[in-house]
N, C-alpha and C positions, 0 to 999 in steps of 0.2 A: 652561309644563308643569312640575308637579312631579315628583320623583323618582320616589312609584309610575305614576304615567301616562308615565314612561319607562320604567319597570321594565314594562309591560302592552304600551305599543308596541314593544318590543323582541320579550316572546314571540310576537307578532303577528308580527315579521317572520321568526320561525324558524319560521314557519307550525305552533304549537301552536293545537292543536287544544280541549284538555281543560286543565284542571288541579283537580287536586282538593284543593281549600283550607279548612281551618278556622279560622274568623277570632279574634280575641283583641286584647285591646289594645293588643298593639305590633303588629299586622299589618293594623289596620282602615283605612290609607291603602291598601293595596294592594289591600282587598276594594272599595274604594270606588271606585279605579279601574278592577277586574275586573267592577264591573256595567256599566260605560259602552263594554266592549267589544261590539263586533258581530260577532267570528270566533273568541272565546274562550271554550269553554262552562266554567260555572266549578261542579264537583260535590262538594256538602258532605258529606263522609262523619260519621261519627258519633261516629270516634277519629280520630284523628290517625293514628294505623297503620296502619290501615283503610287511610284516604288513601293511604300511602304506599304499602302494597302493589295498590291499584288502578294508582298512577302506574308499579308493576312490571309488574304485568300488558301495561296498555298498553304498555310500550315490547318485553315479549316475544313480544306477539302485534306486530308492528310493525316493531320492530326501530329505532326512531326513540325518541329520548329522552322520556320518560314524565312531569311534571311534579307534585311538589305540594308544598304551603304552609301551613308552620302558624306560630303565635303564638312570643314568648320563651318560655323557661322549660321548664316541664312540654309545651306542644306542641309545642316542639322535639328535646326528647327522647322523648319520644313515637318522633319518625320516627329514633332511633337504630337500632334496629333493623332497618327497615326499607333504611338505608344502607346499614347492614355485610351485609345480604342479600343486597342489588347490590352489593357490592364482592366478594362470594363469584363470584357467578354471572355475574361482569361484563355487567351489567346497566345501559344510559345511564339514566341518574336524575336528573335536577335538585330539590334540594331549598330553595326558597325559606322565609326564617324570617324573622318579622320581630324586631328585636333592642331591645333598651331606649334612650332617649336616648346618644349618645356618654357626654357630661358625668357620669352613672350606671354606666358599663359600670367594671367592675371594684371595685365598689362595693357589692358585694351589695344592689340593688337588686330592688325588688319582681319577679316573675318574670324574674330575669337569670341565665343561665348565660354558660358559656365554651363556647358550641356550636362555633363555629371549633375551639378548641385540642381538646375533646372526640371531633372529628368525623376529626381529621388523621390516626388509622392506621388508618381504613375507606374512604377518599373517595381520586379521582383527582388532587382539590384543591380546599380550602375559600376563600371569599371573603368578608370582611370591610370591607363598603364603607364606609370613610371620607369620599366624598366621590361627591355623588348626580353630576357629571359622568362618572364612573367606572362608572356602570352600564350605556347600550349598550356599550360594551367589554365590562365582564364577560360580561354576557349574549350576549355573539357569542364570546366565547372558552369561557364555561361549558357553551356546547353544542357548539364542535366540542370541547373535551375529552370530554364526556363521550364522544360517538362514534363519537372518529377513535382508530386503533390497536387497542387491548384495551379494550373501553368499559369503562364504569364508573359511578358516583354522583360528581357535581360538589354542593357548597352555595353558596349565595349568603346569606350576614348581613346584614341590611340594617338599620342602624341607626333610630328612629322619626324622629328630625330630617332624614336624609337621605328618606327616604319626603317629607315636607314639602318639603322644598328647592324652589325655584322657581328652575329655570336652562332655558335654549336649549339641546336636548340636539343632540348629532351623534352618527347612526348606523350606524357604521363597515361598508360593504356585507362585508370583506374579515378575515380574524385577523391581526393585524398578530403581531410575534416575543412567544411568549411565554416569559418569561425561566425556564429551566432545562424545556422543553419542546420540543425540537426532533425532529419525526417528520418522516421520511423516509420513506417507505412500505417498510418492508425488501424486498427482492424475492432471490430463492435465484439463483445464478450458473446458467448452461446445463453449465457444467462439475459442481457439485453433485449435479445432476437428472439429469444422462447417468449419475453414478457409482451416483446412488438406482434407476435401471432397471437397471446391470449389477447391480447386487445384487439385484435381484429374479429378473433369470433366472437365477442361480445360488443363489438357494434352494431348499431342497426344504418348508417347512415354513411359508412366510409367511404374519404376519394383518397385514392393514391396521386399523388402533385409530384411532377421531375419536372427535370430542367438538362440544361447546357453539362451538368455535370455525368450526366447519363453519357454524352458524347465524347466529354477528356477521357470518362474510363474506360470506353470502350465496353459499355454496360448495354447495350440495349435487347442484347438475346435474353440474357437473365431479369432483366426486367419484365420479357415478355413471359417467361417461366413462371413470374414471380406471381404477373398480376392475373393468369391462367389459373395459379395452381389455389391463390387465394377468393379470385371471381372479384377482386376491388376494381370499381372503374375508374380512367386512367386517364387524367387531362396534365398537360403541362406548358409551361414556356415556350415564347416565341425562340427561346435557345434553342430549344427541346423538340424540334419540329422536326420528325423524320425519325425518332425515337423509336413511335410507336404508330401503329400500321392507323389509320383515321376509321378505316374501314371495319378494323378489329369492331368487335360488338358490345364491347366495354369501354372502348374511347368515346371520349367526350373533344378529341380533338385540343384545341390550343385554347385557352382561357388569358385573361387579362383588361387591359382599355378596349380593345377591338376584337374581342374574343369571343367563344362560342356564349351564347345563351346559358345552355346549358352548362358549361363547365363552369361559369360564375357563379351559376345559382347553386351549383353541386357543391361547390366550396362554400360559400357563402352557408349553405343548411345543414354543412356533415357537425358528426359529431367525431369523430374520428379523422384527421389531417394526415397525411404521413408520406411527410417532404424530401424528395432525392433528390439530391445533386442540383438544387435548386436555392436560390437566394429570393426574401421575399420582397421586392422592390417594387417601388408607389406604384409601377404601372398593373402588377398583381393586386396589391393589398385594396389601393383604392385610400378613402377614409378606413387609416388602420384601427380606431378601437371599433368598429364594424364589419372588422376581417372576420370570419368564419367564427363568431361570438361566441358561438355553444359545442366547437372543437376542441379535444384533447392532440393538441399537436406534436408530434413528431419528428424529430427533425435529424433524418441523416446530410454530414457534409463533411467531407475531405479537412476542411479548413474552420475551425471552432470559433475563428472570431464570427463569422456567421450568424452562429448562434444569441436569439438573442439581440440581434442589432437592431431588426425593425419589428418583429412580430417575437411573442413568448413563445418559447418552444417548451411545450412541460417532459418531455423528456429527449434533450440532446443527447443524438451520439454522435462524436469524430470516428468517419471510419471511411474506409477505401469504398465505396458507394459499389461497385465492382463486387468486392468480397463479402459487403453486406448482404446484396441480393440473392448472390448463389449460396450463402449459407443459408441464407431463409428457407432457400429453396429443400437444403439438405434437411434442415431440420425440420420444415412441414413435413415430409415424407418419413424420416425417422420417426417423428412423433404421433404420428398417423392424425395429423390436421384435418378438421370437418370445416368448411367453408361457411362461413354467418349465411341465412338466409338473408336475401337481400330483393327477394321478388316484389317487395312493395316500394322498394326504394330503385332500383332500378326501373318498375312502372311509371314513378314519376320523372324520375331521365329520360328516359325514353319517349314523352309525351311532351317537357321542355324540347329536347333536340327535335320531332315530329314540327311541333306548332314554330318552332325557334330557328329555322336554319340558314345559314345565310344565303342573302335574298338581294336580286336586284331586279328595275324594271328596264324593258326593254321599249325604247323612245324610238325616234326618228333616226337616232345617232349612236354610232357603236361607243358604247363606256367602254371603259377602262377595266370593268368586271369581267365584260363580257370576251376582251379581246385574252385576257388573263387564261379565261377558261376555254377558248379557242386555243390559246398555246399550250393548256396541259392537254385538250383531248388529241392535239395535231402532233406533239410529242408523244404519246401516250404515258405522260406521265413518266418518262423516261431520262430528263435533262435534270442538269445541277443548275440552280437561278440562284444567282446574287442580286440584289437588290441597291437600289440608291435609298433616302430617306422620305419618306412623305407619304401621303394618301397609297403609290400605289408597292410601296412595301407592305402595307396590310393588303392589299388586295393580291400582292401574290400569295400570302401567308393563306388567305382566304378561300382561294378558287382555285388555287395548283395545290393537287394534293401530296401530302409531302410521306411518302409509307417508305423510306430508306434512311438511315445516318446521313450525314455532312452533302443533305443535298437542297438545304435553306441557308443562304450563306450572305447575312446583315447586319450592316453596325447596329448593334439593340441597346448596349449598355447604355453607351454615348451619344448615339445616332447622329455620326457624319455624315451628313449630303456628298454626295461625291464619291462615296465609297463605292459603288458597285459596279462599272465597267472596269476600272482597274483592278476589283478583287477577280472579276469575272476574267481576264485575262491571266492573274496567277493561279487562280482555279486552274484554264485550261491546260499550263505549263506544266501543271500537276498529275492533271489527270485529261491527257489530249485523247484516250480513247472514250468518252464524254461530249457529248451536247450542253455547251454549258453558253447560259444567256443569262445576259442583265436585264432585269425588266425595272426601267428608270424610268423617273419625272424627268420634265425639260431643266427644270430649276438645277436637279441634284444634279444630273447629265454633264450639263452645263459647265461643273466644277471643277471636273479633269478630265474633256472632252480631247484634252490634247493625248490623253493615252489609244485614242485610234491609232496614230501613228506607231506608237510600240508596235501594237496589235498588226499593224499593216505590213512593219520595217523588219518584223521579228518570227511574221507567217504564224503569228496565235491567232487560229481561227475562233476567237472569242465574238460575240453577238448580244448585239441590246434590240430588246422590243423596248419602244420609247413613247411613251403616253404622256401626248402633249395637251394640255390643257390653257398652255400659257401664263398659271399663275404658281404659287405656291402654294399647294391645293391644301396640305393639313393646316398650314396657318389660317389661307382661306375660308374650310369649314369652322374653325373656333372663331375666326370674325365673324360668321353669318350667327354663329350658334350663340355667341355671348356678347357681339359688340356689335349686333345692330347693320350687321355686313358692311360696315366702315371698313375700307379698303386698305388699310395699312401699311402701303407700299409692298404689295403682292403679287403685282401684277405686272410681267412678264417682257408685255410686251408695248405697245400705244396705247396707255389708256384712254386715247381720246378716239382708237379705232382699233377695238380689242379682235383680235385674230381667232379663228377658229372654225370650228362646224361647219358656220353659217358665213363666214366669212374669211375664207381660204386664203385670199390675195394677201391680207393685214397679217398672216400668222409669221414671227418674229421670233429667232432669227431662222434662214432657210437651211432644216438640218440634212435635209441632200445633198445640197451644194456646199455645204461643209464637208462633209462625210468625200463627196468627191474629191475637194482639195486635198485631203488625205490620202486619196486613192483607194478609200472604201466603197463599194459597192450597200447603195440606199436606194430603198422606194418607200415615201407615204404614202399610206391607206388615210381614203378620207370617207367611203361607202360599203356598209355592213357588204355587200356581196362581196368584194375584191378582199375580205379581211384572212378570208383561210388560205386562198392563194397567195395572200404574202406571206403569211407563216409559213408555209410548204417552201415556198421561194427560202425564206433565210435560212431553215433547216437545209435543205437541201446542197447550200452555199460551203463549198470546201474551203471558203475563206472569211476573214472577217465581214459582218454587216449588221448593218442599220436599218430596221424597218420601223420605218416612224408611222403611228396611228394616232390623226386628230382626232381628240376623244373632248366633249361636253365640262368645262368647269363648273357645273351646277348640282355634280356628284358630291356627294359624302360617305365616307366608311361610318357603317354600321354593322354589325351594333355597336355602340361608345358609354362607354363610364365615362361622364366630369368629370374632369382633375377635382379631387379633394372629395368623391359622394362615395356610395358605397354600391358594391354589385347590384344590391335592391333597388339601385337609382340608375339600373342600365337604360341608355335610350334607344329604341328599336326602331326608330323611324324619324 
């Protein structure tokens, strides 16, 4: 057995499923042994980034590490991006590269980089295999790193001679010690968790805040236990979406820059914070020394550097977020817990979300809000949406309600434009018995529009609603809102005969007649009447499609926090 037919019976035995590989000169031993698999489907995307965010997709719809593989050089930087994505959104990722001869490496060699050294402040940890005996090893350590603890992006370097090598491999069933790696499971003391209920019945003012970590743990039943058994109301992260039901009577929904009213203000006025599986970052915090001022915060999280990094936690615990909440649960009940009255603080929730919810107006011309909420009631709230970056990522955040796990699936950490038809196509590799759509801008769309063709070459019936406005719409609203609507190179398409609504002929470029060159199946909606009929048409579609809806540039997401002001300076209009 050679290296790569170790490297292939290895992913076989982490039971991967997919990997999406674009092959290249220093990587053709590994394609060569990925066709002689019989449990590996191996899906060629059409960039390398593509790739890579399909291998995000699938491990976010999954929750299981996501796999993919490109050449030295240019294809391995290619999935740069796509790394530091997953290392935002901790996200398990194996990224397989195949590397130039040893004897070459450092040598400036025909496609040779320093992917290892390049890759080291985005990744959980990079691998550089010197010696092809050393690859089941890696490959049983590269995957519980990736998604044991805080997941993340693992790489593996595989040199082309070691790919070649012909050695007797052993497949280690077990992770032996990996050096400067030792996980414990942290778990929170019963003394801790007794002190976190006394302080909850002696608040008058508490919000429970989660995040994406709620989702690595696979925590969201005991959350729902938790935040039942205590009556705390329940806002969290754009990670965090689908945690917990919108509907429950104690959600406050999602909070942040384009968050609910209510759960700003709710954090903004508690006095009691008490943080899951949540990191506090600028787009939460706002102007951080006017983050939740008069809060005694809390802070559960898997991983202690957390702690501490942007906001004071006055009492951090490290702990499995997981085994924190179902022991709350156990010890409210042992302990016979009385829930804080909360009836005057909840009146004013409930009177922020009433006066506060989100809101758009209904014009001449179908928005972007509107067509949003047309596709959750036409789904019935049934489908997985990946998103691209811009304006209408908060609008799906906004209008599709999200009441299941791993069924909002966006670059949040980083936020790469481009990402969402290709995740939306490893989504559907993952979970083909799913309605799964991307709901993209033109701009983001635009970025790796070439992953139709996967979708088309490969029968993933993956689907974008695509809301075309022509510009870049978030950039767009912070020129209107702060720079006087000076146009900043935003705009899309002619600016000297801007396309759109009003003017159909000028819209730039034709995404049907792309979509066709693909051999996808497109209709644009340009009239609120024809907008449900096209949604039913793409649902309906046992194949990939595009139904493009020209939607108004004169929209903006609201509600918005200013970069740099504090929830008390949200703008509602």
């Amino acid at each position: 057995m050679n290296g790569a037919d170790a490297l292939v019976a290895s992913l076989e035995r982490e039971g991967v499923e997919a990997v999406f590989a674009y092959p290249g000169g220093a990587s053709m031993e590994l394609h060569q042994s990925l066709t002689r698999s019989k449990s590996i489907r191996t899906i060629l995307p059409r960039q390398e980034q593509g790739g890579g965010f399909m291998a995000h997709g699938y491990a976010r719809a999954t929750g299981k590490a996501g796999v993919c593989m490109a050449t030295s050089g240019p294809g391995a930087t290619n999935l740069m991006t796509c790394i530091a994505d997953a290392y935002m959104d901790s996200v398990p990722l194996i990224a397989i590269t195949g590397q130039v001869y040893q004897q070459f490496i450092g040598k400036s060699a025909f496609q040779e980089t320093d992917f290892f050294g390049m890759t080291l402040p985005v990744v959980k940890h990079s691998y550089l295999v010197l010696d092809a005996e050393d690859l089941p090893r890696i490959v049983k350590e590269a995957f519980y790193l990736a998604e044991s603890g805080r997941p993340g992006p693992v790489v593996i370097d595989i040199p082309k001679d070691v790919q070649q090598a012909v050695f007797e491999p052993f497949f280690p069933s077990e992770v032996g010690d990996i050096p400067g790696y030792k996980l414990d499971v942290p778990k929170a003391s019963d003394e801790e968790l007794t002190e976190v209920l006394r302080l909850i019945t002696e608040a008058k003012k508490p919000v429970l805040y989660t995040g994406g970590g709620i989702l690595s743990a696979d925590a969201h039943e005991e959350l729902k236990e938790f935040a039942e058994i205590t009556g705390l109301p329940v806002t969290h992260t754009l990670m965090g979406l689908g945690v917990f039901d919108p509907a429950h009577e104690q959600s406050l929904y999602w909070y942040g820059m384009h968050g609910t009213v209510a759960g700003n203000w709710a954090v903004c006025e508690s006095d009691l914070l008490l943080c899951a599986g949540a990191r506090f970052d600028d787009r939460i915090t706002g102007k951080v020394d006017k983050f939740a001022q008069e809060a005694y915060v809390i802070h559960f999280d898997v991983d202690k550097s957390e702690h501490n990094k942007n906001v004071h936690a006055h009492f951090p615990i490290q702990t499995d977020v997981k085994y924190a909440l179902k022991r709350l649960c156990e010890l409210a009940k042992e302990q016979g817990f009385k829930k804080p009255d909360l009836t005057e603080w909840f009146a004013s929730l409930d009177k922020w979300k009433e006066e506060n919810p989100f809101r758009y107006k209904k014009g001449e011309h179908i928005t972007s809000q509107e067509a949003v909420e047309a596709l959750y009631e036409e789904s019935k709230g049934e489908a997985i949406i990946t998103t691209g970056v811009g304006q209408h990522q908060m609008w799906a955040a906004q209008y599709y309600k999200f009441k299941d796990p791993r069924t909002y699936i966006s670059s949040l950490g980083l936020g790469t434009m481009g990402f969402g038809y290709p995740a939306a196509v490893g989504v559907k590799v993952a979970r083909p018995d799913k309605e799964v759509i991307d709901i993209d801008g033109d701009g983001s769309f635009l970025m790796n529009v070439q992953e139709l063709a996967t979708a088309k070459i490969e029968k993933i019936n993956a689907k974008c609603l695509l809301l075309n406005n022509q510009h870049l719409g978030m950039v767009m609203q912070w020129e209107d809102r702060f720079y006087e609507s000076v146009r900043g190179h935003t705009i899309l398409c002619d600016p000297e005969n801007l396309g759109g609504p009003d003017n159909l002929d000028a819209i730039y470029p034709d995404f049907v007649t792309m979509a066709a060159g693909f051999g996808v199946k497109a209709r644009r909606i340009t009239k609120r009447e024809d907008l449900r009929d096209g949604i039913r048409e793409m649902l309906e579609a046992d194949e990939p499609y595009l139904l493009e809806v020209v939607v108004p540039f004169t929209e903006h997401v609201m509600p918005m926090i200013p970069q740099g002001k504090s929830a008390k300076e949200i703008l509602t209009d």
